[in-house]
N, CA, C and O atoms as a Maestro MAE file, in Angstrom:
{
 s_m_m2io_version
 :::
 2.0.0
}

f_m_ct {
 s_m_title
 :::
 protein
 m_atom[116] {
  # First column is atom index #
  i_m_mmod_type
  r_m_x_coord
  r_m_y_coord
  r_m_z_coord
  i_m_residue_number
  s_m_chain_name
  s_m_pdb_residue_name
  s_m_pdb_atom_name
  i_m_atomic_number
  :::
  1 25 -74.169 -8.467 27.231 1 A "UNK " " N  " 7
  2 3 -73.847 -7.168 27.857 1 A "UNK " " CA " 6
  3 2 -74.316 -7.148 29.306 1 A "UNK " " C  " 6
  4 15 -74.470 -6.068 29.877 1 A "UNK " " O  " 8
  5 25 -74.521 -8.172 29.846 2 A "UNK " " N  " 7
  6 3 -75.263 -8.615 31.121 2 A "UNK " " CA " 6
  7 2 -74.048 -7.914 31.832 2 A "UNK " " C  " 6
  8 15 -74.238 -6.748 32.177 2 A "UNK " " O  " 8
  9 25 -72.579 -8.594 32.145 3 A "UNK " " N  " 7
  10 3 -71.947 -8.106 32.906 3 A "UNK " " CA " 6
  11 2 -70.869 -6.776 32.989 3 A "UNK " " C  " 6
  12 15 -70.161 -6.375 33.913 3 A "UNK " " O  " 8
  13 25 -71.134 -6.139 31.191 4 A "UNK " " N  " 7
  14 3 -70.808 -5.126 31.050 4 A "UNK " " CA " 6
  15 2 -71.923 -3.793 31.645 4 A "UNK " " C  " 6
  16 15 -71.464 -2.686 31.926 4 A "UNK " " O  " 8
  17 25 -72.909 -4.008 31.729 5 A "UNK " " N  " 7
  18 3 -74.137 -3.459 32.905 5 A "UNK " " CA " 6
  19 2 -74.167 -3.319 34.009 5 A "UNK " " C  " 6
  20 15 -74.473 -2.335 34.683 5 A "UNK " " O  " 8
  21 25 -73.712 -4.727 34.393 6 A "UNK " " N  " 7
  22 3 -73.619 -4.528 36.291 6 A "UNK " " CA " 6
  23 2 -72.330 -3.886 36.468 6 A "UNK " " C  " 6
  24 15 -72.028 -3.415 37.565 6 A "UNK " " O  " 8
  25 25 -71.515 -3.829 35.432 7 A "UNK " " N  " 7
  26 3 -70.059 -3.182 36.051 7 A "UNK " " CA " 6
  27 2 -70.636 -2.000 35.849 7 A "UNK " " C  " 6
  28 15 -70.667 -1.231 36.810 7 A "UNK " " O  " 8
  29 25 -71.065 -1.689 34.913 8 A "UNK " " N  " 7
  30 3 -71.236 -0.253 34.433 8 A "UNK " " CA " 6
  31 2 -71.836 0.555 35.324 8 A "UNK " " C  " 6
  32 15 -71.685 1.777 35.353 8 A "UNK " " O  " 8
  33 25 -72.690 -0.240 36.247 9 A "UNK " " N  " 7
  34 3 -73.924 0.058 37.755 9 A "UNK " " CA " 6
  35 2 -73.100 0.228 38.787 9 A "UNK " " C  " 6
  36 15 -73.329 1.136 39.585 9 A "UNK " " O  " 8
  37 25 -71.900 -0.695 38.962 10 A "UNK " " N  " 7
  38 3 -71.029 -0.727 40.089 10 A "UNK " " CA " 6
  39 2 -70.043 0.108 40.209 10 A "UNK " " C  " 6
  40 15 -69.759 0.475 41.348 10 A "UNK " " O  " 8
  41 25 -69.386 0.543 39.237 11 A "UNK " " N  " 7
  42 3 -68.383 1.803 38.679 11 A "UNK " " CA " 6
  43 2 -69.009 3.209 38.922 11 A "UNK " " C  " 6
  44 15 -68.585 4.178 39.552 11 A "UNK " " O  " 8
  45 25 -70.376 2.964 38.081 12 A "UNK " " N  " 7
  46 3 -71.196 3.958 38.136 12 A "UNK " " CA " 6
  47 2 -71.626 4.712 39.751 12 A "UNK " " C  " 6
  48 15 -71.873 5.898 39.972 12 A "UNK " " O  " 8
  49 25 -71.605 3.596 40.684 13 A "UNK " " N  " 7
  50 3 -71.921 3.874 41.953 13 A "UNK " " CA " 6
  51 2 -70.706 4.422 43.375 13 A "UNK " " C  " 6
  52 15 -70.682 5.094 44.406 13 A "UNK " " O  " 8
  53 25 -69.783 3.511 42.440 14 A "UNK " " N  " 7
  54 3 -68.248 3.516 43.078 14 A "UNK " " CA " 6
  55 2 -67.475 4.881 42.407 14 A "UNK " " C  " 6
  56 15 -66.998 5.716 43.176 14 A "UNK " " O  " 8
  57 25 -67.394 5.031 41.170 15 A "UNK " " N  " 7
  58 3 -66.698 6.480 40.883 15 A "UNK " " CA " 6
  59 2 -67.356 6.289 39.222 15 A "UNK " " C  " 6
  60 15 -67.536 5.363 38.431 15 A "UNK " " O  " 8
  61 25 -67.532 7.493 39.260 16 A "UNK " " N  " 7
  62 3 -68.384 8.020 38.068 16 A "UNK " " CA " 6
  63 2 -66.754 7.637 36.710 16 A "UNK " " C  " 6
  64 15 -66.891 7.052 35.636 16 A "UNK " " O  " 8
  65 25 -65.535 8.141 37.220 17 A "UNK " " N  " 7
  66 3 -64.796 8.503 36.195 17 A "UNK " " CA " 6
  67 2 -64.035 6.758 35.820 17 A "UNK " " C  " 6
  68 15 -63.323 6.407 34.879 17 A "UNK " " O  " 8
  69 25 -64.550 6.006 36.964 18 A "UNK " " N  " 7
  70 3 -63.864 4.690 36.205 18 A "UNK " " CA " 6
  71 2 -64.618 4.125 35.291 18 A "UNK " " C  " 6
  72 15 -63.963 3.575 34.406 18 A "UNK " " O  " 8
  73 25 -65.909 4.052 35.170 19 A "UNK " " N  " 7
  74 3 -66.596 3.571 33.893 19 A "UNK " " CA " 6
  75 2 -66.039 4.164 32.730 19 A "UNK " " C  " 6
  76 15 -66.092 3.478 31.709 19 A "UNK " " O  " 8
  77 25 -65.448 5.433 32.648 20 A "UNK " " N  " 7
  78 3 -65.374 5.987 31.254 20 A "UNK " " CA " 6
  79 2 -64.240 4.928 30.819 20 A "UNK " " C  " 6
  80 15 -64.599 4.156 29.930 20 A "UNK " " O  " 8
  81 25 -62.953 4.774 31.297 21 A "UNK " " N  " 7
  82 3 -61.909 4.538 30.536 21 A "UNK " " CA " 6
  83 2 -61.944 2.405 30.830 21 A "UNK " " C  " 6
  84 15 -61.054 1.556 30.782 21 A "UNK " " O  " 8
  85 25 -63.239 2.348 31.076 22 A "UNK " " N  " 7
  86 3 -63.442 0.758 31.322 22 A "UNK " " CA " 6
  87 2 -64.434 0.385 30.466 22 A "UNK " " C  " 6
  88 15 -64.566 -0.800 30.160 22 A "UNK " " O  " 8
  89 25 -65.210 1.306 30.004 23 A "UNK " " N  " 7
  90 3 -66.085 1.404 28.317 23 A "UNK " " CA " 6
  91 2 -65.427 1.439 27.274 23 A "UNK " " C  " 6
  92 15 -65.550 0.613 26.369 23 A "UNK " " O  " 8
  93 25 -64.331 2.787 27.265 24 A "UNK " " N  " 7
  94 3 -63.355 2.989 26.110 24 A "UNK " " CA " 6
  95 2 -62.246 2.052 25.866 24 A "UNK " " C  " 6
  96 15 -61.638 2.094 24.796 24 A "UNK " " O  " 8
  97 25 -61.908 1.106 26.903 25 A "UNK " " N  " 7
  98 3 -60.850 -0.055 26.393 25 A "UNK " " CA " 6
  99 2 -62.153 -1.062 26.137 25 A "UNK " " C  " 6
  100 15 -61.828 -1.597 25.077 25 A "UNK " " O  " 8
  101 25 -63.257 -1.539 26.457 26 A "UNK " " N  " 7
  102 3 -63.978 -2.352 26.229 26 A "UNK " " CA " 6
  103 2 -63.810 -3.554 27.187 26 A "UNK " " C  " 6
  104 15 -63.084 -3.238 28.129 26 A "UNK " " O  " 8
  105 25 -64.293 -4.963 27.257 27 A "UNK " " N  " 7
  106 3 -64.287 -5.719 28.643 27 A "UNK " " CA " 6
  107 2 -63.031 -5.929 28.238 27 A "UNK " " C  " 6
  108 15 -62.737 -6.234 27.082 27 A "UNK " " O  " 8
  109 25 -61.867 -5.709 29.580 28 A "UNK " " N  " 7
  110 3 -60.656 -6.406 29.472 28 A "UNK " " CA " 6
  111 2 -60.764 -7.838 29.664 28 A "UNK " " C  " 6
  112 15 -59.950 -8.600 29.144 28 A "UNK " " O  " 8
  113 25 -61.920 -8.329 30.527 29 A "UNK " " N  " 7
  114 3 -61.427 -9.899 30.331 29 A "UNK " " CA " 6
  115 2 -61.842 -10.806 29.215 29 A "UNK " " C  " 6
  116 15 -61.414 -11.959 29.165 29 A "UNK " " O  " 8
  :::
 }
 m_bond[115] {
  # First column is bond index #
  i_m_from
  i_m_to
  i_m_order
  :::
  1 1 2 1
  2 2 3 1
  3 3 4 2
  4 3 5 1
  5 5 6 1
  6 6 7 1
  7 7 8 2
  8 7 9 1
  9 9 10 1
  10 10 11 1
  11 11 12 2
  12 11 13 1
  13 13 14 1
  14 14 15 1
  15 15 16 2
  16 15 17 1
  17 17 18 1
  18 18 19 1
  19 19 20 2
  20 19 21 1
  21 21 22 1
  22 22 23 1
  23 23 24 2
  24 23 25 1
  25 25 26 1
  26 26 27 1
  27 27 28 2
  28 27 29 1
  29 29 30 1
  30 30 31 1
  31 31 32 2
  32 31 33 1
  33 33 34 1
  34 34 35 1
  35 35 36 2
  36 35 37 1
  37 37 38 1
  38 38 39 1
  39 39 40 2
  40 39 41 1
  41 41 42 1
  42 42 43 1
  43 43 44 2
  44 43 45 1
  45 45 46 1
  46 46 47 1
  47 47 48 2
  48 47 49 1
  49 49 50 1
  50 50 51 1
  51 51 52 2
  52 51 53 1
  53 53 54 1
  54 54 55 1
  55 55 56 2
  56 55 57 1
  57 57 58 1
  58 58 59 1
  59 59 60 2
  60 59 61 1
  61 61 62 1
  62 62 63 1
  63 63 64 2
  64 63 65 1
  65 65 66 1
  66 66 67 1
  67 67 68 2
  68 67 69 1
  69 69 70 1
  70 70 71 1
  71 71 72 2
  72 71 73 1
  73 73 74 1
  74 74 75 1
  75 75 76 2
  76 75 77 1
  77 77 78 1
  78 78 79 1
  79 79 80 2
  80 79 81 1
  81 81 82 1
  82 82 83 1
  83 83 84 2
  84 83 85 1
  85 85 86 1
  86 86 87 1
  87 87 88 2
  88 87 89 1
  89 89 90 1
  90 90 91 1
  91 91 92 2
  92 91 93 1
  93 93 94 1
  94 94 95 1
  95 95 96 2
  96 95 97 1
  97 97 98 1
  98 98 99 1
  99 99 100 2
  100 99 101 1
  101 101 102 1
  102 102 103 1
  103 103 104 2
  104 103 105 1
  105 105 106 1
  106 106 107 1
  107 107 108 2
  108 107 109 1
  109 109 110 1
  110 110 111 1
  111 111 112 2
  112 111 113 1
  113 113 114 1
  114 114 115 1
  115 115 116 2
  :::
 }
}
């Protein structure tokens, strides 16, 4: 979950509302 974290930090910092629907599909790659 290492790089599901830093996205989650970077989304989180960049726009609050893109983490939601990038959690709810789960890692696309």
């Amino acid at each position: 979950m290492n790089r599901i974290e830093t996205k989650f930090r970077e989304l989180q910092n960049n726009n609050k509302k893109a983490f939601m629907p990038y959690i709810c599909a789960g890692d696309p790659t």
